[in-house]
C-alpha positions, 0 to 999 in steps of 0.5 A: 500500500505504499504507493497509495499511502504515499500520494495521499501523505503530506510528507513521503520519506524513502529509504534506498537500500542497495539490498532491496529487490524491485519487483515488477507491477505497479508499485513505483514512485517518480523522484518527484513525488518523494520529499526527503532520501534517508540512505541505508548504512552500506556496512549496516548488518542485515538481520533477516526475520525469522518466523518463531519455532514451531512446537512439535505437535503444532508441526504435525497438526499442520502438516495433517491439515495442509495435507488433506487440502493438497490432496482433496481440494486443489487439483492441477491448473488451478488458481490459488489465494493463500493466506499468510497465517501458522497454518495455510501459510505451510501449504506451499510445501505441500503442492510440489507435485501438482501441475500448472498451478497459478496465483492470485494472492494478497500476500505471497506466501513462503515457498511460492518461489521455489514452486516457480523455480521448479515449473509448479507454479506456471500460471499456464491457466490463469484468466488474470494475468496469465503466466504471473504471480501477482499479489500485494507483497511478499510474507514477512520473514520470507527467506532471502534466496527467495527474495533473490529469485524474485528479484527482477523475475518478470514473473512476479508482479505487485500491485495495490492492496486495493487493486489485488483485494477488489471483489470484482476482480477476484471474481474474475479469476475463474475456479479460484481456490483461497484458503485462510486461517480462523481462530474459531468456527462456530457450528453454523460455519460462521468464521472468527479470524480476528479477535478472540472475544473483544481482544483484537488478534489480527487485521481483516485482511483479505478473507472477506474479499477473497472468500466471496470472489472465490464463491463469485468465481465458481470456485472454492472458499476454504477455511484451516484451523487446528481444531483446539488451542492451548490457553493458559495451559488448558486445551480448548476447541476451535470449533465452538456452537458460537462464536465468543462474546463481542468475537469480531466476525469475519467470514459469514457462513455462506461464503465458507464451502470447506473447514478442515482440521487435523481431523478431516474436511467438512463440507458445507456448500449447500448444507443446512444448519443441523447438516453443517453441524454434523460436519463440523462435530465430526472434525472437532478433538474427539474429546470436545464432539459430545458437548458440541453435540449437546450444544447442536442438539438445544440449538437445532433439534 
């Protein structure tokens, strides 16, 4: 959003940094439209972003996750949307034997570029942009050798946050697939993915704009999660009969077709409120599905 920022700004500040890399799109300045330079140290360390260590368990609960959407819910040719959280952000990992995947993103996620080093990711198919990997910007820690191949690679294009999250454009992109994060589902299918009761834990984002374009698109609107959470010790399901108190929803529940955890996929398109119920218990910890059952039960018969 810097370009968009900047023209709106009473005062525009850039660094230069021989160590940045320029990628191609729409994301230049002109000279004139920048007031002061401030030059970077050339002997100044670079001290790269590194994403915290994964616990064990979460590792496995992960991969479990990212697993299943690879193998059952994103064949060959298709356009991704790919949100930068713990658990969909891993999923790059898991598509390198897939064929002509392309990307219509937000935020480029980590291990995108080693997909297009390695003929992956070609765009082949793409409706937008075809043979282009466009997104807003890359993910925060993103490896530098990845940054590198980026770099000056006419493959890679970034535009405006506005421009990349616009509905009408998403929509376009025929058959997208997105996958996004969630703290919490609740058994409607209802997503929460920025608060935790009215404790704000993230930004929006762009899971509403890419969970209706993908719907708009014919595509499919996917939602990962690890079906509990440790909090202060306690284990508590992520899969909940309501959202919390003063939650801050996100995605409504028409615009969710799929929810996995480490315990399977539920599939909810066209799904009424008792049948998305069933499908979202039986993804639940097993030790969370009698309560949740309970709860289903005084809520819908």
């Amino acid at each position: 959003m810097s370009k968009l920022l900047s023209r709106n700004a009473n005062l525009v500040i850039a660094e230069i940094d021989e160590n940045s890399v320029r990628i191609g799109g729409d994301n230049s300045l002109h000279i004139s439209e920048i007031d002061w330079f401030v030059e970077r140290t050339p002997d100044a360390p670079i001290i790269p972003l590194t994403p915290p260590p994964v616990p064990e368990e979460e590792r496995h609960t992960v991969e479990a996750i990212c697993g299943a959407v690879a193998r059952e819910l994103i064949p060959d040719r298709a356009t991704l949307q790919i949100g930068v959280g713990s658990t969909s952000g891993a999923l790059m990992a898991h598509l390198t034997n897939h064929h002509d995947l392309g990307m219509q993103t937000e935020i480029i996620p980590w291990g995108t570029t080693n997909l297009v080093r390695n003929g992956v990711m070609t765009g082949k198919y793409k409706k937008l942009f075809p043979g282009l990997v466009v997104g807003s910007g890359f993910a925060i820690a993103t490896p530098r050798a990845q940054l590198e191949y980026a770099d000056g690679n006419p493959v890679f294009q970034l535009y405006d946050f506005n421009f990349t999250d616009d509905i009408r454009l998403i929509a376009r992109e025929d058959g997208l697939i997105s996958v996004n994060n969630a703290l919490a589902v609740d058994l409607t299918g209802q997503v929460g993915s920025e608060s935790i009761g009215p404790r704000m834990y993230t930004g929006t984002g762009g899971q509403i704009a890419f969970g209706i374009g993908s719907t708009m698109a014919g595509g499919k609107s996917i939602i990962v999660l690890p079906a509990t959470a440790m909090v202060k010790g306690v284990r508590l399901s992520r899969i909940t009969p309501s959202l919390a108190p003063a939650s801050v929803f996100t995605l409504p529940r028409t615009f969710v077709h799929y929810v996995v955890t480490e315990y399977g996929i539920a599939s909810l398109k066209g799904k009424s409120l008792r049948e998305r119920a069933r499908e979202l218990i039986a993804i639940a910890h097993p030790d969370f599905r009698t309560d949740l059952t309970n709860e289903a039960r005084l809520m819908y018969g």
